[in-house]
C-alpha positions as CSV (number, residue, x, y, z in Angstrom):
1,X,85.7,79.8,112.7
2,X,88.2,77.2,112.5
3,X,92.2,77.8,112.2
4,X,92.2,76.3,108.8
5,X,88.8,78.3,107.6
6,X,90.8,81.4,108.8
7,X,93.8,80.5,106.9
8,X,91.9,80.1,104.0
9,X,89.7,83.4,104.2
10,X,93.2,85.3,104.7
11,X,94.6,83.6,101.5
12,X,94.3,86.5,98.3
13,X,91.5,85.3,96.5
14,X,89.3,83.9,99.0
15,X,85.9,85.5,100.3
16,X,87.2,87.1,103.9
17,X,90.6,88.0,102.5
18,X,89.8,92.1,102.8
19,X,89.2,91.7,106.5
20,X,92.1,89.5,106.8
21,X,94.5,91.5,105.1
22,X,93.6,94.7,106.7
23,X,94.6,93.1,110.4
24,X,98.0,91.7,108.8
25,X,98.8,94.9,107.2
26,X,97.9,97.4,109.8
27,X,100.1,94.6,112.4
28,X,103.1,94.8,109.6
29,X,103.3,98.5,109.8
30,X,102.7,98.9,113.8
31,X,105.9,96.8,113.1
32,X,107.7,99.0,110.6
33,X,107.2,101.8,112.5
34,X,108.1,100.9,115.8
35,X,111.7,99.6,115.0
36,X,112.6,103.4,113.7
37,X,110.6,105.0,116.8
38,X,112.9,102.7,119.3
39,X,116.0,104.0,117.2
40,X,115.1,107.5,117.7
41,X,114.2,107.8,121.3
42,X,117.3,105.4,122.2
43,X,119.3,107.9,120.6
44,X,118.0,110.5,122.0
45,X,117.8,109.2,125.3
46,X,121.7,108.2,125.0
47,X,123.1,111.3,123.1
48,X,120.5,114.1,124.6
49,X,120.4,115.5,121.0
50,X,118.8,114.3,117.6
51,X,121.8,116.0,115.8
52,X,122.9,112.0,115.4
53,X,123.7,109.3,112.5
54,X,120.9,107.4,114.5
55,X,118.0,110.2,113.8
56,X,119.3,109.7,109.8
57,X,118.7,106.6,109.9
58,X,115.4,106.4,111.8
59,X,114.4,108.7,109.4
60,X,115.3,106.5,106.6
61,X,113.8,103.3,108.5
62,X,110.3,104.7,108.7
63,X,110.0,104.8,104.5
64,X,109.3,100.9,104.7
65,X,106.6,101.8,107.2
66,X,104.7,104.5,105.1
67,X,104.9,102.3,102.0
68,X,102.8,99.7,104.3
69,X,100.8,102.6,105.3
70,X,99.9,103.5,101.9
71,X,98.9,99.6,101.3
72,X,96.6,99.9,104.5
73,X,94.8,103.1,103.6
74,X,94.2,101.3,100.0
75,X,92.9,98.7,101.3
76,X,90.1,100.8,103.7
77,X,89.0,103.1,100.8
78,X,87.4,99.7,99.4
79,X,84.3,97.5,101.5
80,X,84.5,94.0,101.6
81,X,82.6,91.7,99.6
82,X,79.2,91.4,101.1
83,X,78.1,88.1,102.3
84,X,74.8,87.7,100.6
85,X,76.7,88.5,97.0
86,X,79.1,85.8,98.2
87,X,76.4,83.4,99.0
88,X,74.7,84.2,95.7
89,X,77.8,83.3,93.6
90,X,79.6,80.5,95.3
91,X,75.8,79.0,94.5
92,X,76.6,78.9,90.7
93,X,80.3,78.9,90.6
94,X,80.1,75.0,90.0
95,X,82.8,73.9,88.9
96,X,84.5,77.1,87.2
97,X,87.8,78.1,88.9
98,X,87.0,81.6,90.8
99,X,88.4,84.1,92.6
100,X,86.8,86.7,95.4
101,X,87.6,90.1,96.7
102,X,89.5,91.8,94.4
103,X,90.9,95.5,94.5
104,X,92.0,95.6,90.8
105,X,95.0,98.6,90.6
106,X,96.5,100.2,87.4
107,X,98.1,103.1,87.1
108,X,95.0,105.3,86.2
109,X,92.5,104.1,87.7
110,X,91.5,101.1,90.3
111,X,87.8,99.4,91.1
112,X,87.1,96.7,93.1
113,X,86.2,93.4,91.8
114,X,83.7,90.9,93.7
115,X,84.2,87.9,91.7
116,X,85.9,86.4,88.8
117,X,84.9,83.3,86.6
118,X,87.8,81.3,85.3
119,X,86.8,78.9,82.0
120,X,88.8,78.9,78.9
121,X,89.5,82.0,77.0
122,X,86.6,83.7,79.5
123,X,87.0,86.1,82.4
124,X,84.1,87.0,83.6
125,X,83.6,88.9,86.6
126,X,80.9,91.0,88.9
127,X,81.7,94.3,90.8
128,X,79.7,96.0,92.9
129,X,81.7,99.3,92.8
130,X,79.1,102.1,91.7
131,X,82.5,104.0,90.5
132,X,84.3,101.6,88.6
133,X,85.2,102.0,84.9
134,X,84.2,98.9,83.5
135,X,85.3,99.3,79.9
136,X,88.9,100.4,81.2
137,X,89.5,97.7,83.3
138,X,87.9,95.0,80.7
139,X,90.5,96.5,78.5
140,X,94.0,96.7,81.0
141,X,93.2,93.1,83.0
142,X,92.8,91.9,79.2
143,X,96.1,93.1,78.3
144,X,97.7,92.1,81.2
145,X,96.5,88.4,80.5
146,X,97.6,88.8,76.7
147,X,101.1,90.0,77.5
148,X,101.5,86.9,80.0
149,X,100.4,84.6,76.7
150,X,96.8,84.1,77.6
151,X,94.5,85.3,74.7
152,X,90.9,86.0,76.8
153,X,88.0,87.7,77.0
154,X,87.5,90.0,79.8
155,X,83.7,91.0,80.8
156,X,82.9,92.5,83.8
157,X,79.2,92.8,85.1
158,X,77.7,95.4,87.3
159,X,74.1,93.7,87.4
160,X,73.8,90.5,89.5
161,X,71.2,88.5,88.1
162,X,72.8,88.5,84.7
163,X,76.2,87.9,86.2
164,X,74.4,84.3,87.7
165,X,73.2,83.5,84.5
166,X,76.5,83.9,82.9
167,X,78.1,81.5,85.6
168,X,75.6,79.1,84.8
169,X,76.0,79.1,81.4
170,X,79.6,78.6,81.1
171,X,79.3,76.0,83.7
172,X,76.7,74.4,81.2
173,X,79.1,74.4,78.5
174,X,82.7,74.0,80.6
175,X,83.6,71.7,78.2
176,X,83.3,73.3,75.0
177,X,84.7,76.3,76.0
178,X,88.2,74.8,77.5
179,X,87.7,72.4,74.1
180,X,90.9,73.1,71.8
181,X,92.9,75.0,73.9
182,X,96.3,74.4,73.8
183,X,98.4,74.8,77.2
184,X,101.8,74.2,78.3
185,X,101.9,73.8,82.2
186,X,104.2,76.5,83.6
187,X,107.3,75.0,85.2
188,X,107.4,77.5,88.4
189,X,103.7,76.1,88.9
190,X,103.4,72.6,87.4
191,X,100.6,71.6,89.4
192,X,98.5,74.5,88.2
193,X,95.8,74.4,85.0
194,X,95.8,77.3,83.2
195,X,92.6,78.4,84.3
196,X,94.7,78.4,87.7
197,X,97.6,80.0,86.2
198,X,95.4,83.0,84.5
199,X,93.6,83.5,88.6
200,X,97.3,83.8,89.8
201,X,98.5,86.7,87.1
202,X,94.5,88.2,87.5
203,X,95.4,88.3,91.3
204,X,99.1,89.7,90.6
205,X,97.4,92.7,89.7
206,X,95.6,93.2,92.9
207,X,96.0,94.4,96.2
């Protein structure tokens, strides 16, 4: 795999990015952690006693660390995307803006997402979790989208085949469905569309 194809598969959105991310995350918190664990033992070493400012504040140092933890183990409870469903989908994507290899968190409840289609006031995506609560997390990723001004439709799909069809449909019919929209381009991201801009607030929400 090429430097650039490796870039791109560790980019948040991108089929690969699960793997990716694991490796930079669990690297970030050997990281974390060992900056605190050289604190202590230098201490230690130095004083002969952990009765010291230092062992307060290698204490303190490692709560960066466990926070990364807790990101790491998130990231493990959920299986990347798996190739063939990959292969399936970037097949009829076409032209539609899409993202891959989501883990979709709110408060209550979290699922992972394997695709999301990007077209006008549609968000349709696919998941492959056999736990997720679809009609919850139509309804939160749809509010999410509405309180950042974009009025869609969120539809998730648990059944392939139909999920294809979909994607070839509103490839079929881009053009009316993006027909009438009105958008003002975002001046932190001019040089996104708004199908762009509502992947980047879908992704916000993710791991």
């Amino acid at each position: 795999m090429s430097r650039q194809s490796k870039k791109r598969n560790s980019t948040k959105g991108n089929f690969g990015y699960i793997r990716a991310e694991r490796k930079r995350r669990i690297l970030i918190t050997a990281a974390l952690l060992a900056v605190p664990l050289l604190i202590f033992f230098a201490a230690l070493i130095y004083f002969h006693t952990r009765m010291t400012i230092w062992t307060v504040a290698a204490a303190v140092g490692c709560l960066p660390a466990c926070k990364s933890l807790v990101n790491v183990i998130m990231l493990f409870r959920c299986s990347p995307m798996d190739p063939e469903i990959y292969r399936q989908i970037s097949q009829h994507a076409g032209s539609l803006v899409m993202a891959y290899e989501m883990y979709m968190t709110f408060y209550e409840k979290s699922a992972f997402i394997d695709a999301f289609a990007i077209c006008g006031n549609l968000v349709v995506g696919y998941s492959s979790d056999p736990k997720i609560d679809v009609s919850f997390m139509e309804t939160e990723a749809q509010k999410i989208l509405k309180g950042n001004g974009y009025r869609t439709t969120v539809k998730i799909f648990q059944n392939l085949p139909a999920y294809l069809e979909r994607l070839d449909s509103m490839n079929a019919h881009k053009s009316s469905l993006e027909e009438g929209i009105k958008f003002r381009p975002d001046e932190r991201y001019p040089d996104m569309s708004r199908n762009e801009l509502i992947k980047y607030t879908i992704l916000a929400i993710c791991l």
